[in-house]
C-alpha atoms as one frame of an Amber mdcrd trajectory, in Angstrom:
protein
   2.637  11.692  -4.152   1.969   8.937  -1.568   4.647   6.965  -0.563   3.821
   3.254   0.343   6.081   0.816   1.900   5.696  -2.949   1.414   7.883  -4.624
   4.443   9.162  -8.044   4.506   6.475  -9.640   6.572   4.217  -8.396   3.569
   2.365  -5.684   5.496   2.303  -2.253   3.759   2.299   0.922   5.402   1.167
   4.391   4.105   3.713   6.490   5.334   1.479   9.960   4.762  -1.483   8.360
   7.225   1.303   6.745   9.084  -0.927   3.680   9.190  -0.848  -0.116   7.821
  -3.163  -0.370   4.900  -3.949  -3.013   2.533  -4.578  -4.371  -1.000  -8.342
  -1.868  -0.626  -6.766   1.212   0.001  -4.515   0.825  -2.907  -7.578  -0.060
  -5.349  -9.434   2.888  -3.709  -6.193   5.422  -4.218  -6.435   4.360  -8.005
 -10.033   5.194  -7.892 -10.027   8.461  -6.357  -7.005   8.928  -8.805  -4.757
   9.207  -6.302  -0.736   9.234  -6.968   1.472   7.058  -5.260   4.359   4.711
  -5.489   4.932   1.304  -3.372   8.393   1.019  -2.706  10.030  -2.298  -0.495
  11.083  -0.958   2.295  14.855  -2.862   2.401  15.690  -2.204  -1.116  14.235
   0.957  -1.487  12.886  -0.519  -5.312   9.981   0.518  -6.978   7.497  -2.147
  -6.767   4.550  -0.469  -7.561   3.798  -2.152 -10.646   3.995  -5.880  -8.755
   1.277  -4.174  -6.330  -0.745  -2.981  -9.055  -0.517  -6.900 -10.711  -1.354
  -8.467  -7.810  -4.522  -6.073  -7.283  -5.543  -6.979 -11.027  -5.073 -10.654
 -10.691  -7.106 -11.015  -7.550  -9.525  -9.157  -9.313  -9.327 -11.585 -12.186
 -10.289 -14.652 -10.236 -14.032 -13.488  -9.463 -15.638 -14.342 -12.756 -17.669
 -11.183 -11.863 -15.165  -9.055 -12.079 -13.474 -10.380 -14.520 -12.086  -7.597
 -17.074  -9.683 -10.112 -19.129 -10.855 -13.276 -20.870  -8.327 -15.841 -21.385
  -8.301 -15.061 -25.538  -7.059 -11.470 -24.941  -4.312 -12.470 -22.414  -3.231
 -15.469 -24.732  -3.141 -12.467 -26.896  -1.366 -10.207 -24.944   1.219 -12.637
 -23.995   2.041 -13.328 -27.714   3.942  -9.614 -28.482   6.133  -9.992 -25.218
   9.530 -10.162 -26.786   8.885  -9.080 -30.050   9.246  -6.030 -32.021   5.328
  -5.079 -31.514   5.689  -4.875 -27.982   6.282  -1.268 -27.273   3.422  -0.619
 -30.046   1.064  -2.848 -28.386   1.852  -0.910 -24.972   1.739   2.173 -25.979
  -2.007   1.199 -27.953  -3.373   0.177 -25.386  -2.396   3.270 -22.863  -3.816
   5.416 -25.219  -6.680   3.641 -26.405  -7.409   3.534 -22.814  -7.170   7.213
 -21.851  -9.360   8.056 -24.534 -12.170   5.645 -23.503 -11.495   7.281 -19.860
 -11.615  10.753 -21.257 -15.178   9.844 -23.512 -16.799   7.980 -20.367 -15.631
  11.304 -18.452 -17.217  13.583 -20.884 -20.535  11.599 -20.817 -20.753  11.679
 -17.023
Protein backbone atom coordinates (compact mmCIF):
# COMPACT_ATOMS: atom_id res chain seq x y z
CA UNK A 1 0.00 0.00 0.00
CA UNK A 2 1.21 3.55 -0.80
CA UNK A 3 1.40 5.83 1.82
CA UNK A 4 0.69 9.57 0.92
CA UNK A 5 1.18 12.48 3.09
CA UNK A 6 -0.81 15.71 2.69
CA UNK A 7 1.34 18.53 4.74
CA UNK A 8 0.04 21.71 5.98
CA UNK A 9 1.19 23.94 3.19
CA UNK A 10 -1.11 21.52 1.07
CA UNK A 11 1.70 19.79 -0.83
CA UNK A 12 1.51 15.95 -0.79
CA UNK A 13 4.31 13.72 -0.82
CA UNK A 14 4.50 9.99 -1.86
CA UNK A 15 6.56 8.64 0.65
CA UNK A 16 7.39 5.19 -1.52
CA UNK A 17 8.89 7.58 -4.59
CA UNK A 18 10.01 9.88 -1.89
CA UNK A 19 8.79 12.66 -4.16
CA UNK A 20 5.99 15.57 -4.07
CA UNK A 21 3.15 14.55 -6.27
CA UNK A 22 -0.11 15.98 -7.00
CA UNK A 23 -3.91 15.76 -7.50
CA UNK A 24 -2.66 13.54 -11.25
CA UNK A 25 -0.78 11.02 -9.67
CA UNK A 26 -3.52 10.24 -7.31
CA UNK A 27 -6.21 9.98 -10.29
CA UNK A 28 -3.56 7.91 -12.17
CA UNK A 29 -2.89 5.47 -8.89
CA UNK A 30 -6.79 4.89 -9.00
CA UNK A 31 -6.45 4.08 -12.59
CA UNK A 32 -3.72 1.73 -12.60
CA UNK A 33 -5.67 0.38 -9.49
CA UNK A 34 -3.20 1.20 -7.33
CA UNK A 35 -3.68 1.01 -3.29
CA UNK A 36 -2.94 3.75 -1.17
CA UNK A 37 -4.02 5.87 1.70
CA UNK A 38 -3.46 9.86 2.15
CA UNK A 39 -2.86 10.48 5.58
CA UNK A 40 -2.15 14.45 7.10
CA UNK A 41 0.97 14.39 8.06
CA UNK A 42 0.41 16.27 11.80
CA UNK A 43 -2.51 14.25 12.78
CA UNK A 44 -1.60 11.18 11.37
CA UNK A 45 -5.73 10.93 10.15
CA UNK A 46 -6.92 9.23 7.33
CA UNK A 47 -7.89 11.69 4.81
CA UNK A 48 -8.02 9.76 1.91
CA UNK A 49 -11.54 10.02 1.26
CA UNK A 50 -11.33 14.20 1.34
CA UNK A 51 -8.51 13.56 -1.45
CA UNK A 52 -10.57 11.31 -3.35
CA UNK A 53 -13.67 14.21 -3.10
CA UNK A 54 -11.69 16.81 -4.06
CA UNK A 55 -10.33 14.76 -7.22
CA UNK A 56 -14.15 14.03 -8.11
CA UNK A 57 -15.33 17.53 -7.69
CA UNK A 58 -12.67 19.09 -9.85
CA UNK A 59 -13.60 16.62 -12.18
CA UNK A 60 -17.20 17.67 -11.90
CA UNK A 61 -16.71 21.24 -12.97
CA UNK A 62 -15.64 20.39 -16.72
CA UNK A 63 -19.04 19.79 -18.21
CA UNK A 64 -17.00 17.22 -20.24
CA UNK A 65 -16.25 15.25 -17.71
CA UNK A 66 -18.97 15.51 -15.94
CA UNK A 67 -20.12 11.96 -14.42
CA UNK A 68 -22.95 13.48 -11.97
CA UNK A 69 -25.86 15.63 -13.11
CA UNK A 70 -27.30 17.82 -10.59
CA UNK A 71 -30.77 15.42 -10.40
CA UNK A 72 -28.72 12.42 -9.14
CA UNK A 73 -26.74 14.43 -6.50
CA UNK A 74 -30.05 16.25 -5.36
CA UNK A 75 -30.79 12.63 -5.16
CA UNK A 76 -28.04 11.41 -3.44
CA UNK A 77 -28.08 14.08 -0.92
CA UNK A 78 -31.73 13.21 0.04
CA UNK A 79 -30.86 9.56 2.01
CA UNK A 80 -27.97 11.29 4.07
CA UNK A 81 -29.36 10.89 7.52
CA UNK A 82 -31.92 8.56 7.01
CA UNK A 83 -32.46 4.98 7.48
CA UNK A 84 -31.73 4.22 3.56
CA UNK A 85 -28.41 5.48 3.79
CA UNK A 86 -26.27 2.49 4.39
CA UNK A 87 -28.63 0.70 1.65
CA UNK A 88 -28.10 3.35 -0.80
CA UNK A 89 -24.16 2.99 -0.12
CA UNK A 90 -23.83 -0.23 -0.16
CA UNK A 91 -26.14 -0.25 -3.84
CA UNK A 92 -24.26 1.70 -5.31
CA UNK A 93 -20.66 -0.07 -4.40
CA UNK A 94 -21.98 -3.03 -5.71
CA UNK A 95 -23.87 -1.96 -8.54
CA UNK A 96 -20.67 -0.42 -9.41
CA UNK A 97 -18.28 -3.38 -9.17
CA UNK A 98 -20.45 -5.30 -11.24
CA UNK A 99 -20.58 -2.75 -14.12
CA UNK A 100 -16.56 -2.74 -13.57
CA UNK A 101 -16.42 -6.48 -13.59
CA UNK A 102 -18.96 -6.66 -17.08
CA UNK A 103 -16.90 -3.72 -18.84
CA UNK A 104 -13.76 -5.94 -17.71
CA UNK A 105 -15.10 -9.05 -19.18
CA UNK A 106 -15.95 -7.30 -22.51
CA UNK A 107 -12.46 -5.83 -22.88
Amino acid sequence: MITIKKYPNRRLYDTAQSQYVNLDYIKQLIEQREEFMVIDSKTKDDITKTILLQIISESETSDGQSLLTNSLLKQLIRFYDTDMQLYVRQYLEQSLLQFIEQQDKMQ
